[in-house]
C-alpha positions in Angstrom: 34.8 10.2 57.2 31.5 12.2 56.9 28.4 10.5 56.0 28.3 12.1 52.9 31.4 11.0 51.8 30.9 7.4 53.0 27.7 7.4 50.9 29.8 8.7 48.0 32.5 6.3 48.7 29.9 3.4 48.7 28.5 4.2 45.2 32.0 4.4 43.4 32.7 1.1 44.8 29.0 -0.2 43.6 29.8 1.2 40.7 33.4 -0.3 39.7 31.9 -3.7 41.1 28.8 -3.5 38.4 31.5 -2.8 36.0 33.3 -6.2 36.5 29.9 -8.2 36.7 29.2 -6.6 33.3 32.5 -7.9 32.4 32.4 -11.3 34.0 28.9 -12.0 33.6 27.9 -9.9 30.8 24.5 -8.5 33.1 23.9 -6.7 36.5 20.5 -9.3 37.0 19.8 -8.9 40.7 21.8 -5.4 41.6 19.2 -2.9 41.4 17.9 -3.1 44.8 21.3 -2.8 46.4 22.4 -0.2 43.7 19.1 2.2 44.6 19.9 1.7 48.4 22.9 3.8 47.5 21.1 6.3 45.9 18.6 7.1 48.4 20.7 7.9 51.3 22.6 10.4 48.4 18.9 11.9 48.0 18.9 10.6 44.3 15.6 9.5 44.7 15.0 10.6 40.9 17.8 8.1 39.8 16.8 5.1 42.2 13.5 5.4 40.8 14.9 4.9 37.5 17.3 1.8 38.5 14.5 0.0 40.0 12.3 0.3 36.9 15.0 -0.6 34.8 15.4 -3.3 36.9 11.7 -4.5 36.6 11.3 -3.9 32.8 14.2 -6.2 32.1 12.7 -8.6 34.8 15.7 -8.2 37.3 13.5 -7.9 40.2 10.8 -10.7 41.0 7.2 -9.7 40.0 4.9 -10.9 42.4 3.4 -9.3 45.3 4.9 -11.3 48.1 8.8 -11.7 46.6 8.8 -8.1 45.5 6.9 -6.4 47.8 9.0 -8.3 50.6 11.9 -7.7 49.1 11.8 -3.9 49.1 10.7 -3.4 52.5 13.8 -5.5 53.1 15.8 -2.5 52.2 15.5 0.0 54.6 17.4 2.5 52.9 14.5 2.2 50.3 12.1 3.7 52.9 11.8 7.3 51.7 10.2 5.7 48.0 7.9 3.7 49.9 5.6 6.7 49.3 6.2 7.4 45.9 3.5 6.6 44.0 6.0 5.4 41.3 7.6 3.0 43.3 4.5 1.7 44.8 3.2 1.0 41.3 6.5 -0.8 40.5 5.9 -3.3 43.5 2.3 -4.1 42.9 1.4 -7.1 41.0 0.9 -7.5 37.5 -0.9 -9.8 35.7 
């Protein structure tokens, strides 16, 4: 299997997994970290962008500097964001 496909392969199954959270749990609190680190490696930067702030406007991801912050540099397929201004805007503390 190429990368490509394996990538491909890994957001279907990320996909039909959120779909049975909604169902079970009724939210997908928590998945938008490991749902963007899907994206990136597809070069859907665009769309990760969009999960993550998603993700933060319905207060999925922690928001303060050390949890969030942290947290994203623990995702190492989140590196090519690290210098998009819009994602380092959706790390930085608030408040």
């Amino acid at each position: 299997m190429d990368e490509w496909a394996h990538w491909r392969a890994e957001l279907a199954a990320l996909q039909q997994w959120e779909g049975s959270m909604v169902q079970a749990r009724g939210t997908l609190h928590g998945l938008e970290m490991e749902r963007a680190s899907v994206l990136v490696p597809l070069g859907d930067l665009e769309q990760a962008i969009e999960v993550l702030s998603d993700g933060i406007g319905r207060w999925a991801l922690p928001n303060s500097t050390a949890s969030q912050g942290a947290r994203a540099h623990a995702y190492p397929y989140l590196a090519p964001l690290y210098g998009d201004r819009r994602f380092q805007a959706l790390i930085k503390p608030r408040g």
